[in-house]
C-alpha positions as CSV (number, residue, x, y, z in Angstrom):
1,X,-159.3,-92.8,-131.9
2,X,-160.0,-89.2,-131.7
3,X,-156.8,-87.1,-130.7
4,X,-157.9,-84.7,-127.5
5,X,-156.6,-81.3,-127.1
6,X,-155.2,-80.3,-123.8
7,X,-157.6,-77.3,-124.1
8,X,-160.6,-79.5,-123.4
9,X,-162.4,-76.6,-121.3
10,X,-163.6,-75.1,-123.7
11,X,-166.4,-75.1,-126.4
12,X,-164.3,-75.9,-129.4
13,X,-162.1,-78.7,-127.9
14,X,-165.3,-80.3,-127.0
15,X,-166.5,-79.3,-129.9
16,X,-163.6,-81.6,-132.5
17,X,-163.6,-84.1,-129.6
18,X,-167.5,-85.2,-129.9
19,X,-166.7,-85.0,-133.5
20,X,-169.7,-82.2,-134.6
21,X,-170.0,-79.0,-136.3
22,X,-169.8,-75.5,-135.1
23,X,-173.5,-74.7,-135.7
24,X,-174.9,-78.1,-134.2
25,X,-172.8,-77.5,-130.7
26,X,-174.3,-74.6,-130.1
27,X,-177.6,-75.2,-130.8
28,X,-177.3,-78.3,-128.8
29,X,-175.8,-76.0,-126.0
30,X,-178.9,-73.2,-126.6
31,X,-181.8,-75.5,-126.4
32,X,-180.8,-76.7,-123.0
33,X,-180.0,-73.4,-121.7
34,X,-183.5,-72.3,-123.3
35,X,-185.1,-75.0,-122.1
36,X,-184.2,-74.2,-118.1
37,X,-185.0,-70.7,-118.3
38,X,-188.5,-71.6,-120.1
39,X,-189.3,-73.6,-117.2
40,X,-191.6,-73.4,-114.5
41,X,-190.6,-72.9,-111.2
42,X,-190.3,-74.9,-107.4
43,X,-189.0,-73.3,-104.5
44,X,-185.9,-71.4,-106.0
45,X,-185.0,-70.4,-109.9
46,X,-183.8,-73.3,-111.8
47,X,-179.4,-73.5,-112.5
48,X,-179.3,-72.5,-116.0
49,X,-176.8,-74.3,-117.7
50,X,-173.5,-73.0,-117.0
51,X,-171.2,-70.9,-119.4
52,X,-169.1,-73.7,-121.6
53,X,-166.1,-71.5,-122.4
54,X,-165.8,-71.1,-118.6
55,X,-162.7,-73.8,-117.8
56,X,-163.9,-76.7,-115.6
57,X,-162.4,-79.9,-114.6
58,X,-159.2,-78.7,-113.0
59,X,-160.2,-75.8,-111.4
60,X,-163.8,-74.7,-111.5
61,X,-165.9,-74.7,-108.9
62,X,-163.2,-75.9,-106.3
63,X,-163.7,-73.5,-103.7
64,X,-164.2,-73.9,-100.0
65,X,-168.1,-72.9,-101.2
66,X,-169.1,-75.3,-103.3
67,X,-171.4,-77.7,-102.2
68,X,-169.9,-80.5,-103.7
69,X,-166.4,-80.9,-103.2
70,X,-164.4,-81.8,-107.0
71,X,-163.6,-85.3,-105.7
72,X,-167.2,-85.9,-104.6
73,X,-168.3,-85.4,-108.1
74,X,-169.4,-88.2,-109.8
75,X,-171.3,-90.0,-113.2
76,X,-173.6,-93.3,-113.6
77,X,-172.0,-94.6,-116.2
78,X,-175.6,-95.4,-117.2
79,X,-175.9,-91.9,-118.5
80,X,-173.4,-92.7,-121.4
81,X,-174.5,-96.5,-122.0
82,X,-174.1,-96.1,-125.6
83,X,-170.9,-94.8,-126.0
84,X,-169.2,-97.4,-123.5
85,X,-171.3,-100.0,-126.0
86,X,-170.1,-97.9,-128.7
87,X,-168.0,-100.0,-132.0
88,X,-164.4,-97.9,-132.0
89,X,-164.1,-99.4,-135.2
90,X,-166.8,-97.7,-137.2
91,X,-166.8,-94.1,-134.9
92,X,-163.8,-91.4,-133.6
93,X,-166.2,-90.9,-130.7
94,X,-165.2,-91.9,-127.6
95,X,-165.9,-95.9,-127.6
96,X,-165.7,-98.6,-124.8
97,X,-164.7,-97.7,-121.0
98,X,-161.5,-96.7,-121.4
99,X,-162.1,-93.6,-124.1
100,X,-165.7,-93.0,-121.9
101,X,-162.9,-92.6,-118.9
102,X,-160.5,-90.8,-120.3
103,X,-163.3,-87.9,-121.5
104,X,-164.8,-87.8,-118.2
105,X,-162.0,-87.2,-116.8
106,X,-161.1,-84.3,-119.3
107,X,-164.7,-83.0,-118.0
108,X,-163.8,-83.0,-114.8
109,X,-165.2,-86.0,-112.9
110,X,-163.6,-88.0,-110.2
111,X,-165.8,-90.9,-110.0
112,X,-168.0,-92.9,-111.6
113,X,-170.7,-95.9,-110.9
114,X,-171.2,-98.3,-113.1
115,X,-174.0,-99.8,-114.8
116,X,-172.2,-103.5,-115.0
117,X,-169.5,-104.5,-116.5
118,X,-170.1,-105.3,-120.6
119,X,-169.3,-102.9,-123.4
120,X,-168.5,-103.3,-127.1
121,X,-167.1,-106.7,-128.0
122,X,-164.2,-104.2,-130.4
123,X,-163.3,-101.9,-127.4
124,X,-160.2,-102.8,-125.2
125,X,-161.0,-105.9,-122.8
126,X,-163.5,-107.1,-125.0
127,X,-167.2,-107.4,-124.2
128,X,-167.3,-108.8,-120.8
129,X,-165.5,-107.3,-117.8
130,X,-167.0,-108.7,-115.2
131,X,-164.3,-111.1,-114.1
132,X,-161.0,-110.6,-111.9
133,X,-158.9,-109.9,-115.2
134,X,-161.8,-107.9,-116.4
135,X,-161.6,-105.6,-113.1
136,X,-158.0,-105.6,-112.7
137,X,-158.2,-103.8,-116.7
138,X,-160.6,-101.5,-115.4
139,X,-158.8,-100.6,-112.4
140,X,-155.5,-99.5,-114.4
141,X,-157.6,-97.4,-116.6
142,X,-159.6,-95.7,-114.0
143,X,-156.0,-95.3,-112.1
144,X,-154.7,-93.5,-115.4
145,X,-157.4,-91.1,-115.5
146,X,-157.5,-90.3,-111.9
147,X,-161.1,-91.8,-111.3
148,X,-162.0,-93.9,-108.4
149,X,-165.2,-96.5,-108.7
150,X,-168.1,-95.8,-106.1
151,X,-170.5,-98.2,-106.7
152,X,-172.0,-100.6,-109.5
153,X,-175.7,-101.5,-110.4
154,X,-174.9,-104.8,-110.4
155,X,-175.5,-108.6,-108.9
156,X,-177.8,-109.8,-106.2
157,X,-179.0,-112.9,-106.0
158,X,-182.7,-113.4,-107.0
159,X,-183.4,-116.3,-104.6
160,X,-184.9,-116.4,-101.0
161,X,-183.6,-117.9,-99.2
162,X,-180.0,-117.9,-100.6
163,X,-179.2,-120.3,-102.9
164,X,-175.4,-121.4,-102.8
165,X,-174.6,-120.8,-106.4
166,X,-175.9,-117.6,-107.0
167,X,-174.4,-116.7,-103.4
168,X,-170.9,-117.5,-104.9
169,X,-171.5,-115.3,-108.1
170,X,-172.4,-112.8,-105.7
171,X,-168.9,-113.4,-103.9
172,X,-167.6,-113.0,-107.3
173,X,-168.8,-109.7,-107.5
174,X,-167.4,-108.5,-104.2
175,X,-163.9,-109.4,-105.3
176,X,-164.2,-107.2,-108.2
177,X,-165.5,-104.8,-106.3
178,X,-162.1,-104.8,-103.8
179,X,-160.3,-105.3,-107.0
180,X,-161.6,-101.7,-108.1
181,X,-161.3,-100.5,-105.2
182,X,-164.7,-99.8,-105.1
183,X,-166.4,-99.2,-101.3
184,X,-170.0,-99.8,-102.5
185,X,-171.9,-102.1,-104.0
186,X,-175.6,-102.5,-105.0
187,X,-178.5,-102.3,-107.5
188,X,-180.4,-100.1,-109.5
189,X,-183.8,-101.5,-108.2
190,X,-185.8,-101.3,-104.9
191,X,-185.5,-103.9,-102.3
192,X,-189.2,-105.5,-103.5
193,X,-192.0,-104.7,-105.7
194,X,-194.5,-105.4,-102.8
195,X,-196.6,-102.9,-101.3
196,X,-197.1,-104.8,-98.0
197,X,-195.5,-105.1,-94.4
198,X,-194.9,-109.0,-95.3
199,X,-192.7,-108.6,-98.3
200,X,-190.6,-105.7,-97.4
201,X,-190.0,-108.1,-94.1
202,X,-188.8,-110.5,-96.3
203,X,-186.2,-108.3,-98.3
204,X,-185.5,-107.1,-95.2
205,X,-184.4,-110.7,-94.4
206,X,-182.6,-110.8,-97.5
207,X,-181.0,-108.1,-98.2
208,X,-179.7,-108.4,-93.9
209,X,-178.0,-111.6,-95.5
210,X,-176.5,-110.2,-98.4
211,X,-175.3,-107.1,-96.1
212,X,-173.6,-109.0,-93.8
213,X,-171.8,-111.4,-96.2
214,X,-170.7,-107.9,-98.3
215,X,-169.6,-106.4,-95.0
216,X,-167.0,-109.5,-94.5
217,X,-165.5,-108.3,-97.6
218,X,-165.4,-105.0,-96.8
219,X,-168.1,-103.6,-99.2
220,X,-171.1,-101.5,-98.0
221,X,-174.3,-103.0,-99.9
222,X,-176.8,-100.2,-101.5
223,X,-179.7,-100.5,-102.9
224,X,-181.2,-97.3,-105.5
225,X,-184.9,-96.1,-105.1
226,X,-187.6,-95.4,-107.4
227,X,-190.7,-93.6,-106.7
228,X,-192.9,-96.7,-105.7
229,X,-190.3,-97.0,-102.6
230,X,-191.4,-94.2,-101.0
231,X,-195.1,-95.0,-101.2
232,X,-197.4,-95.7,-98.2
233,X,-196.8,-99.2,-96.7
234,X,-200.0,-100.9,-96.5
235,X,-199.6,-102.2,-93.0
236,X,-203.3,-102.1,-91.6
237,X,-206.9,-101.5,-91.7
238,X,-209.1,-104.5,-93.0
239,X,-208.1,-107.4,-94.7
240,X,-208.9,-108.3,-98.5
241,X,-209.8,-111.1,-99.9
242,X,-205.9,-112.9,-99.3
243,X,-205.2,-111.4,-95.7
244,X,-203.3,-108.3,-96.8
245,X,-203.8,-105.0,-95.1
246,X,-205.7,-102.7,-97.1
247,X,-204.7,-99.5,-95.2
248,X,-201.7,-97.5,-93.9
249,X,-200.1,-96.2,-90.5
250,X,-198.5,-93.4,-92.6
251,X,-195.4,-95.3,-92.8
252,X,-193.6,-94.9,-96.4
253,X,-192.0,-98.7,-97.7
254,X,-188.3,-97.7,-97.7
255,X,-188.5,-95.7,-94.7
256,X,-189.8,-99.3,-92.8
257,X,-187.0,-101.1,-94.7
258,X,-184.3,-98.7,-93.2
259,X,-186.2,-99.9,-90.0
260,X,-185.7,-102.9,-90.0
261,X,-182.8,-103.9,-91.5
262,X,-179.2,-104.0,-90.1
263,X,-177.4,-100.2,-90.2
264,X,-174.0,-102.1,-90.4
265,X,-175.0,-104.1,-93.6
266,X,-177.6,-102.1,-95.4
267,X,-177.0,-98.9,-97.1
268,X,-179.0,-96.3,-99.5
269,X,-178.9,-94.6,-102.9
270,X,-181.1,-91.6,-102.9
271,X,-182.0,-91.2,-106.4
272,X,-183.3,-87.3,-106.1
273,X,-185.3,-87.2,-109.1
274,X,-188.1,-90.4,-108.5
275,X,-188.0,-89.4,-104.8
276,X,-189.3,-85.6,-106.0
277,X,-191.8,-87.6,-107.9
278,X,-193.2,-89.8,-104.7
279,X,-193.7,-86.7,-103.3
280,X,-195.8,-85.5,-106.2
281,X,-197.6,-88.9,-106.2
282,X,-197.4,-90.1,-102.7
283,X,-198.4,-87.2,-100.7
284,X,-202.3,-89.1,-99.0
285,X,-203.1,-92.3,-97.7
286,X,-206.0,-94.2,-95.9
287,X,-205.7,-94.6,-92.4
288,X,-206.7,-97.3,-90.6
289,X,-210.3,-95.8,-89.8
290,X,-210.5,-95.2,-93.4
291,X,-209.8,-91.2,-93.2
292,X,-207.6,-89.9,-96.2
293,X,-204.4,-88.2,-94.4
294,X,-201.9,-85.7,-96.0
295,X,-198.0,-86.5,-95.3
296,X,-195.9,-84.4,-98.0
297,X,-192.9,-86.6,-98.6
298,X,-189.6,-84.7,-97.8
299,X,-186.7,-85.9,-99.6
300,X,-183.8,-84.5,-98.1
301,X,-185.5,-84.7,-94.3
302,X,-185.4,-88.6,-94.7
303,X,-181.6,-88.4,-95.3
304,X,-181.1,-86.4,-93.0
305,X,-183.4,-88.4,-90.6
306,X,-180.9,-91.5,-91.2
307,X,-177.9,-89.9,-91.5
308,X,-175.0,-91.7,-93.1
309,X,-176.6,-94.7,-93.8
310,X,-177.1,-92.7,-97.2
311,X,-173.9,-92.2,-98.9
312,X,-175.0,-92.3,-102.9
313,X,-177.0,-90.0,-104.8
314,X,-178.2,-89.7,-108.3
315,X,-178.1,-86.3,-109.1
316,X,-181.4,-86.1,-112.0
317,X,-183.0,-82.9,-112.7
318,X,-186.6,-82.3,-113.9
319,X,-189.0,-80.1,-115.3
320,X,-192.0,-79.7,-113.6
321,X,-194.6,-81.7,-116.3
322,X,-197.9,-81.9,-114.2
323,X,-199.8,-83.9,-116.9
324,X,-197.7,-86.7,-117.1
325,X,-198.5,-89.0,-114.1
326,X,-195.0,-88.3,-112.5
327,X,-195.0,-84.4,-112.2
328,X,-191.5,-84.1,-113.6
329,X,-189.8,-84.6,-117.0
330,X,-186.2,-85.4,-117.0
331,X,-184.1,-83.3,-118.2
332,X,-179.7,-82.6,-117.7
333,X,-178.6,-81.7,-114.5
334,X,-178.6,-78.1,-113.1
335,X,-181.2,-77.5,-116.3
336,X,-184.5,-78.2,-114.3
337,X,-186.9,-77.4,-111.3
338,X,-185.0,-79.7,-108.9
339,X,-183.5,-77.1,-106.2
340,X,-180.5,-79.0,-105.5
341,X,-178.9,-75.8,-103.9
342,X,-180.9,-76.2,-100.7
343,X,-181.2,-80.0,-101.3
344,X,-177.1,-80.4,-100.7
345,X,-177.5,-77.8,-97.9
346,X,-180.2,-79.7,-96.2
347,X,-178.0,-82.8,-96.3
348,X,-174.6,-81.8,-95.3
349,X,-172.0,-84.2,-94.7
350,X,-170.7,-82.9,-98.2
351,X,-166.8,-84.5,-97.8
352,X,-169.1,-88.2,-97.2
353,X,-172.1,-87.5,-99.8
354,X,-171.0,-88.9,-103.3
355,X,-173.4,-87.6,-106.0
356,X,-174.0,-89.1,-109.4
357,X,-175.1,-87.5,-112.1
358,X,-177.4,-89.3,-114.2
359,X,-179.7,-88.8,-117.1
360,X,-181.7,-92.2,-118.3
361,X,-183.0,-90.5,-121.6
362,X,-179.1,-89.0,-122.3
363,X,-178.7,-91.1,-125.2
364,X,-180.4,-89.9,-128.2
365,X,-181.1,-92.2,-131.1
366,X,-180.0,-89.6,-133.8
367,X,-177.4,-87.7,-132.1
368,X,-174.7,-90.2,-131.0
369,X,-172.8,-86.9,-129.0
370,X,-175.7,-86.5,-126.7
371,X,-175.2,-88.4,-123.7
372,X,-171.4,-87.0,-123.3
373,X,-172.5,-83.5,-124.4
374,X,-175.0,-83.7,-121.5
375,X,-172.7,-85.8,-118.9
376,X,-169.9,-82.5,-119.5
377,X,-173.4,-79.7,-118.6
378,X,-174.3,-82.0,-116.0
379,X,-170.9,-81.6,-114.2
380,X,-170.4,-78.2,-114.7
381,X,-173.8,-77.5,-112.9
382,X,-172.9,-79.8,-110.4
383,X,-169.5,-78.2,-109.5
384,X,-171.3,-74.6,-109.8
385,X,-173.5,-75.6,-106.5
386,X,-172.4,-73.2,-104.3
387,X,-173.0,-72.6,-100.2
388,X,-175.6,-70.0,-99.6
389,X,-173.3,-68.5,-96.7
390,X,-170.7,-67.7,-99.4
């Protein structure tokens, strides 16, 4: 395995450590600086990627004003699926979860969420962790690099109502949560597909269930957002064709979810970037006498409307891109449109917020360094967040 140098805050431990030449780091570096200062601009000027000589990790951006305090600051592991899947036998890039956590760590983070539990069949553990041994090897390793586990995408049961096997793999899961000491535990998809009041009752129904059985354990159940989430519930007006509701009261899908199910057993992941895009895409709807009605979705107002029943965040930056159906192109954190300076404000709360920085297209299929190269910008934008007041 690659050797690390204790000097890993700057650009030429990184540099050896990712395993690349001079010329290709920096002009890796460049074009995602170039890229946020080329951008357009929403609300405030976009964080340029921050200086990489500058140290980090163990002492940048730890003052009293930054937004997001150093032990707040967390990954997806997502973000770096392909080096955790990654062969250590046929790479000196970091391979498997243990490497993946040891070179977070070196970048500075203090927490991660995982994606599940499976990595390269070569790396330490083998392919499958997702079992108590499985967990209880994860657990030393995150203990050895001084990272704690958030949250996981993981399990939940497919059925309704609950069907006793797949409620017991689901009981599997929350041991290996308590085994990771992990406080959360969740999905990367939104409560139901639907569009109508009758099936976000139902996940209501379910995920009230699954909330409750989690709380026993001691594990807060979460589930992530995409932009669909936060579109208009259809929840009136006239009928179609099967009985549905063809119009809207002005409520938006996950806002009635948060509504109706249980505050003690159901729990939310903000992800920032898709709920900047429902507000590019969900920002009219027919009301029930068939007038077209203008409600600007609000991100940060919604969590702060429902206060600590958010406690995850994907941190996701974007470009503004206003010709591809979603208004945004993603791009690494603190290197886009997304003003998360005022978002974090807005929010408060900062010592129970735990923001994870994620980037789905961080993997690159011709530059296996990608992913970690932007996992180390995205933290150093994220501890550079700083209090207006300061």
């Amino acid at each position: 395995m690659t050797a690390f140098n204790d000097e890993s805050g700057t650009d030429e431990a990184l540099r050896r450590a990712l395993g690349i030449g001079r010329r290709r780091f920096l002009s890796t570096c460049t074009a995602v600086a170039g890229a946020a200062i080329a951008a357009p601009v929403i609300g405030a000027a976009p964080a340029a990627a921050q200086d990489l000589g500058r140290g980090h990790g163990h002492g940048h951006g730890h003052g009293h004003g930054a937004l997001v305090p150093a032990h707040r600051r967390g990954l997806i592991l997502y973000t770096v699926r392909d080096a955790t899947a990654r062969d250590p036998l046929a790479s000196d890039l970091p391979s498997g979860f243990r490497e993946v956590f040891k070179q977070l760590s070196r970048f500075g983070y203090r927490q991660v969420e995982f994606a599940g539990y499976g990595q390269h069949a070569n790396a330490p553990g083998g392919a499958s962790l997702e079992s108590v041994k499985g967990a209880r090897l994860l657990r030393s390793w995150l203990d050895d690099f001084g990272l704690r586990a958030r949250g996981n995408h993981g399990y939940i049961p497919p059925s309704w109502p609950l069907v006793p096997a797949e409620v017991d793999t689901f009981k599997k899961h929350l041991e290996i949560a308590n085994i990771l000491g992990m406080p959360h535990m969740g999905t990367g998809a939104d409560p139901t597909s639907g569009s109508h009041k009758a099936d976000w009752d139902l996940a209501a129904d379910k995920w009230n269930a699954l909330g409750t059985i989690a709380r026993r354990a001691g594990v807060k159940l979460y589930t992530h957002n995409h932009d669909a989430a936060y579109g208009f519930l259809l929840d009136s007006g006239p009928l179609d064709a099967q009985g549905k509701p063809t119009r809207s009261s002005g409520i938006r899908r996950l806002e009635y979810f948060l509504k109706v199910t249980d505050p003690r057993a159901v729990w939310l992941e903000l992800d920032v970037f898709w709920a900047h895009v429902a507000q590019y895409k969900f920002h009219t709807y027919t009301a029930p006498d068939g007038s077209t009605r203008e409600h600007v979705f609000d991100p940060a107002a919604v969590v702060v409307r429902h206060g600590r029943r958010y406690p995850l965040f994907h941190a996701k930056d974007g470009t503004v891109n206003l010709t591809n159906g979603m208004g945004y192109d993603m791009v690494p954190f603190g290197t886009g449109d997304i003003d998360y300076t005022t978002f974090f404000s807005r929010i408060g709360d900062r010592d129970y917020r735990n923001p994870m920085v994620e980037q789905d297209n961080a993997p690159s299929p011709t530059d296996p360094t990608q992913s970690l190269t932007y996992a180390r910008i995205g933290y150093d934008n994220l501890a550079a967040l700083k209090s207006r007041r300061h």
